[in-house]
C-alpha positions as CSV (number, residue, x, y, z in Angstrom):
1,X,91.4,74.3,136.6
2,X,94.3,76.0,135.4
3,X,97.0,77.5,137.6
4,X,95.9,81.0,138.1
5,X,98.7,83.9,138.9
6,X,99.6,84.5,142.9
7,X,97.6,87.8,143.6
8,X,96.3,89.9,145.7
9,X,92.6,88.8,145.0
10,X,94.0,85.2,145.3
11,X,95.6,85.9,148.6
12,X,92.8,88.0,150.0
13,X,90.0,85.4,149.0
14,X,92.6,82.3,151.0
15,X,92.9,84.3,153.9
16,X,89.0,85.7,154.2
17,X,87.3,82.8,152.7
18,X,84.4,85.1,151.3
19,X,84.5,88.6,149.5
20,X,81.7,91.1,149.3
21,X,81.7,92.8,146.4
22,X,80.3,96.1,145.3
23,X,76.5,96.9,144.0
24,X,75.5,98.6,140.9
25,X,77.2,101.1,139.0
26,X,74.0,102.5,136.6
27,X,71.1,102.6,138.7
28,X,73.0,104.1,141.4
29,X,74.6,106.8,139.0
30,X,70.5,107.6,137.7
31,X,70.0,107.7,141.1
32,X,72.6,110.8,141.2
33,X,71.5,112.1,138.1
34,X,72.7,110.6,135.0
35,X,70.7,111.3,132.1
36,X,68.9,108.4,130.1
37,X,71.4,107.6,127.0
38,X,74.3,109.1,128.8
39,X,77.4,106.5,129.3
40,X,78.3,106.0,132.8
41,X,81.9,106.3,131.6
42,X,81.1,109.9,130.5
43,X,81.2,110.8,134.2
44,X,84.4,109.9,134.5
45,X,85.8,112.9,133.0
46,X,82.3,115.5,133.3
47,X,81.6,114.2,137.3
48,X,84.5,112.8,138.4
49,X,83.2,113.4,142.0
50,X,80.1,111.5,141.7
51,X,82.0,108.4,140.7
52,X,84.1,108.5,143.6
53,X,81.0,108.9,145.4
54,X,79.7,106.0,144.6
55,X,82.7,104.0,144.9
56,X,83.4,105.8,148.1
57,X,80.2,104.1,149.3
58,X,80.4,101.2,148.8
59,X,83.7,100.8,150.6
60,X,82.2,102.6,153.6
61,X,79.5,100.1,153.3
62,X,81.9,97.0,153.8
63,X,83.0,96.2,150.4
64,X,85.9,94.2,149.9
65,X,86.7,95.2,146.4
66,X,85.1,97.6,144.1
67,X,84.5,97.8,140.1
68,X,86.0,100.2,138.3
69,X,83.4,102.4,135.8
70,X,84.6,100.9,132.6
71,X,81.6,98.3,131.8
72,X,81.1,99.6,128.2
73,X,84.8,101.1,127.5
74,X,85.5,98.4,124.8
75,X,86.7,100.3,121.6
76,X,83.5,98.9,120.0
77,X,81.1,100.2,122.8
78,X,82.8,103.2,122.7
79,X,83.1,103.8,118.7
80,X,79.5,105.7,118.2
81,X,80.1,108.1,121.6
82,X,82.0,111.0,122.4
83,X,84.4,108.9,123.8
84,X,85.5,107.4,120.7
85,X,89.3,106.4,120.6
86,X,89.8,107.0,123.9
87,X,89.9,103.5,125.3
88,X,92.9,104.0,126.9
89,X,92.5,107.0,128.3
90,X,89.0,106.2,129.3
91,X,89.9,103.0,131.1
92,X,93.1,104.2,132.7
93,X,90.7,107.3,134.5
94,X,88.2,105.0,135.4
95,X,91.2,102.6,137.1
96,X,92.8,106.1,138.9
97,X,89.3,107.1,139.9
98,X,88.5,103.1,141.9
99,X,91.6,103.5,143.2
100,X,91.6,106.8,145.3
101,X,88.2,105.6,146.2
102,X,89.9,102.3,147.5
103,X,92.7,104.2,149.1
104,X,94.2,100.5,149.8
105,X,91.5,99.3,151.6
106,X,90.2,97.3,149.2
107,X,90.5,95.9,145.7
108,X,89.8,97.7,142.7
109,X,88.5,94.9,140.2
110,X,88.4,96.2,136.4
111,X,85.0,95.9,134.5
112,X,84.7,94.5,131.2
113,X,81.5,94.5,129.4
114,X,80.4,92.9,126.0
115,X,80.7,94.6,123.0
116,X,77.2,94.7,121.7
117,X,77.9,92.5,119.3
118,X,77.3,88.8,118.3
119,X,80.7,87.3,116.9
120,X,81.2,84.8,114.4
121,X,79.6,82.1,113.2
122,X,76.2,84.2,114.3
123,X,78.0,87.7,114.3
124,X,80.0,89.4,112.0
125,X,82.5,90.0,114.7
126,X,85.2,88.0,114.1
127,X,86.8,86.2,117.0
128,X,90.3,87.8,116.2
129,X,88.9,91.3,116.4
130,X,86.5,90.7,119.5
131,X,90.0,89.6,121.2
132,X,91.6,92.6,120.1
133,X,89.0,94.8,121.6
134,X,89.4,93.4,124.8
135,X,93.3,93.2,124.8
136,X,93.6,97.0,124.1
137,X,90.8,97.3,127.5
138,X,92.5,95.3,129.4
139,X,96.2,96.6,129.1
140,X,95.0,99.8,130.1
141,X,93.1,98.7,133.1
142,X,96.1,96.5,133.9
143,X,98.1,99.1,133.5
144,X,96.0,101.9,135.8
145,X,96.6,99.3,138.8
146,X,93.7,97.0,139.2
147,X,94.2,93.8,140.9
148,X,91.8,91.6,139.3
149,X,89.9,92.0,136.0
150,X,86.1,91.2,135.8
151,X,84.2,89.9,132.7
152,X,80.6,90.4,133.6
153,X,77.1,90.3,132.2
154,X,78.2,88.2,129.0
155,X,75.6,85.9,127.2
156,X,77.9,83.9,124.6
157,X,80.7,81.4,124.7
158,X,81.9,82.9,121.4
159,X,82.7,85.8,123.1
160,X,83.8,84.7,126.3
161,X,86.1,82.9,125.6
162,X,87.5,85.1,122.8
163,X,87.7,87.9,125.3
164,X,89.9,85.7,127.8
165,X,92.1,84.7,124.9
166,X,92.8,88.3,124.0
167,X,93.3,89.6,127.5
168,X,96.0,86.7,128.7
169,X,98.2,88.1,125.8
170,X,98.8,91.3,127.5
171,X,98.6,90.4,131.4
172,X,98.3,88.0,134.0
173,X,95.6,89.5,136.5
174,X,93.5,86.9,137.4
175,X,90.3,87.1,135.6
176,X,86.9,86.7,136.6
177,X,83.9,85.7,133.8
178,X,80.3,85.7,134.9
179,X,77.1,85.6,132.9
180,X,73.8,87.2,132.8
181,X,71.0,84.1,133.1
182,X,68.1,87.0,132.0
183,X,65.8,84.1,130.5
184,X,65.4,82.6,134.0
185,X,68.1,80.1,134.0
186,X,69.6,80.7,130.7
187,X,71.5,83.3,129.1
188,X,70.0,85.1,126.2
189,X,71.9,82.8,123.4
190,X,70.8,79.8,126.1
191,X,73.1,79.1,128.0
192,X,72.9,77.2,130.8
193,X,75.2,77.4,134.2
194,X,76.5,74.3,133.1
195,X,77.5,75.3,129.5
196,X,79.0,77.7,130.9
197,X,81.1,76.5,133.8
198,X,82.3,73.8,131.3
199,X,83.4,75.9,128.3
200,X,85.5,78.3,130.8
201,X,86.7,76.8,134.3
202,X,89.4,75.0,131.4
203,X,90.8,78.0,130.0
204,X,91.6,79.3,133.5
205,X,89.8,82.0,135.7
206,X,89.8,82.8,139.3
207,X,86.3,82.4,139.7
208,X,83.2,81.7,137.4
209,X,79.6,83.0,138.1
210,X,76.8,84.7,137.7
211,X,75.5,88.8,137.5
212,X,72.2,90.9,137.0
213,X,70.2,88.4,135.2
214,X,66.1,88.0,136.6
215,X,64.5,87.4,139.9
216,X,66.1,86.6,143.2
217,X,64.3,83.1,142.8
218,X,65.8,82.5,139.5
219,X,69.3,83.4,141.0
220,X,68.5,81.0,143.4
221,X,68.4,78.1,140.7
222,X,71.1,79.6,139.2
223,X,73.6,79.4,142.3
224,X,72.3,75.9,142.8
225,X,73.7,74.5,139.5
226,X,76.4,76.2,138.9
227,X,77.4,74.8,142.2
228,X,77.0,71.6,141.3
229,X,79.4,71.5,138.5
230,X,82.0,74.4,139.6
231,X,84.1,71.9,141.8
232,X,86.8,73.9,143.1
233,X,86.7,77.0,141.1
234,X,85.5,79.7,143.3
235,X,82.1,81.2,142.7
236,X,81.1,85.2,142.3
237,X,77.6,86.2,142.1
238,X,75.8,89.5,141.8
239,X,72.6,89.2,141.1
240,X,70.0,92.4,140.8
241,X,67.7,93.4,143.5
242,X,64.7,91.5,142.3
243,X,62.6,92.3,139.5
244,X,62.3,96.5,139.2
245,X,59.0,97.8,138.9
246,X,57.7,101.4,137.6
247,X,56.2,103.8,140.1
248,X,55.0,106.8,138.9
249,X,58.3,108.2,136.9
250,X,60.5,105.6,139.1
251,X,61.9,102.7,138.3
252,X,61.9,100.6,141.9
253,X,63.9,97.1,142.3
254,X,61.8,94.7,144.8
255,X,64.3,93.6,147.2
256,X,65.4,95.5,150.1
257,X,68.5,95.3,151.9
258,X,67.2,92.2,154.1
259,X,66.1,90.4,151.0
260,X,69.0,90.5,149.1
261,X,71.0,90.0,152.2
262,X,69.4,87.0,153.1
263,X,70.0,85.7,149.3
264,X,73.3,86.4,150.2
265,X,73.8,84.5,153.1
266,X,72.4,81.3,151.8
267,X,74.5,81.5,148.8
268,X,77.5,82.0,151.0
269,X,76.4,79.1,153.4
270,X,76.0,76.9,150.4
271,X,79.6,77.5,149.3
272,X,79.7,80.8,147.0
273,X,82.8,82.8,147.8
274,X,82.2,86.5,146.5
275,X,78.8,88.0,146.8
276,X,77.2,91.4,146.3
277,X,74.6,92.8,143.9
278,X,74.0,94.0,140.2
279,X,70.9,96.4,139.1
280,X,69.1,98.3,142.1
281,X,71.2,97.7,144.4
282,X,72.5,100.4,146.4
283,X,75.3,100.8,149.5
284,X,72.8,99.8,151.7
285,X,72.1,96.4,150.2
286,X,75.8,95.9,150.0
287,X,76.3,97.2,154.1
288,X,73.4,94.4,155.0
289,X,75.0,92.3,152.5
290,X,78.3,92.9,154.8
291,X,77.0,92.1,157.6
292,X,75.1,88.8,157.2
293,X,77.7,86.9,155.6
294,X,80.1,88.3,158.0
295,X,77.8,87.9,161.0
């Protein structure tokens, strides 16, 4: 593994030896209101309060470090919205907004989505511009204060890694990449744990894992390989609360608190260092989340 900067992430995860991270940010913004096609990052300027609500939370619930609301604020995610050009603006609110939430309790970790797009040789997204996109994100979120920066929820190498590229030209947060294994144990362009661990422990992260993705069971399989092969590079895992379901006009995520608690703690007693949880889950799973891996 690359050397990794001396941070405040770094420091915390030494002296704690685990990390619970925050739940979701969508589900539990529908859950408050947000319309079906609106951007969660809209709400950083139109409902300011109900982001710090959220956030707000989630710390009360126990969280060690939250993510900021800046998954799809790429200038490529942002291009066809009426948020278009305002990258930096966009991802500098969403760092102010994590951090009066986190009032230095905790950590605020920025949030870095994929673009939408398949890059080069499948794509037409060159690998030059893809790092681009994510250099002009990640100065900004560098520059609103985070403390860490998270990759999460990518599928391809290609992009991965050219997103990692881009972002070590314009800081040195520690970075954290983890991928969404929604075919089971794959990603969608197949990749398996082990691809993945392989292609990016080298280029130097502060932890490797795995986010959203399928069933708890599938995470399960997940965890287990990518611990095989992760050596000493600390692992971060979020997975979704099971499988959701539709009830009447609801969409409803299988796992309660317990279960995905319960995930948590074997994931922890098997040697993953930062859990919490991706799609459907709410405070509460992160509170029992909290308390089993601290009990």
């Amino acid at each position: 593994m690359s050397a990794v900067a001396e941070s405040s992430f770094v420091r915390l995860l030494a002296e704690k030896g685990v990390l619970v991270a925050d739940g979701a940010t969508g589900t539990n913004y529908q859950a408050l209101g947000l319309e079906p096609g609106l951007a969660p990052e809209e709400w950083l300027f139109a409902a300011p309060e109900r982001v710090l609500e959220v956030h707000r939370a989630f710390v009360a619930a126990g969280a060690d470090l939250i993510l900021t609301c800046s998954f799809g604020a790429t200038p490529l995610r942002l291009a066809d919205g009426p948020l278009a050009g305002r990258v930096r603006d966009v991802n500098l609110r969403a760092a102010e907004l994590a951090r009066e939430a986190a009032a230095g309790r905790v950590l605020v970790a920025g949030s870095l989505g994929p673009t939408g797009q398949l890059c080069e040789p499948l794509g037409t997204l060159s690998l030059d511009e893809c790092a681009d996109n994510f250099a002009e994100q990640a100065a900004a979120l560098a520059d609103g204060g985070c403390d860490l920066l998270v990759f999460e929820t990518f599928f391809a190498l290609e992009e991965a890694l050219a997103a990692i590229e881009g972002t070590k030209r314009v800081t040195d947060l520690p970075l954290v990449v983890t991928f969404s294994f929604d075919q089971g144990t794959r990603t969608m362009m197949g990749l398996s744990a082990t691809d993945v661990v392989r292609a990016v422990v080298p280029v130097g992260v502060a932890a490797v894992g795995a986010n959203c993705g399928r069933s708890l069971a599938d995470a399960d399989k997940v965890v287990e390989e990518l611990l095989a092969v992760a050596g000493d590079t600390p692992l971060w895992v979020k997975p979704n609360a099971g499988v959701p379901k539709i009830v009447g006009d609801a969409v409803v995520y299988e796992a309660g608190p317990a279960d995905l608690a319960a995930h948590a703690r074997r994931y922890v007693d098997q040697g993953v260092r930062v859990v919490g949880g991706c799609c459907g889950s709410t405070p509460a799973h992160v509170a029992a989340i909290a308390r089993a891996v601290r009990g």
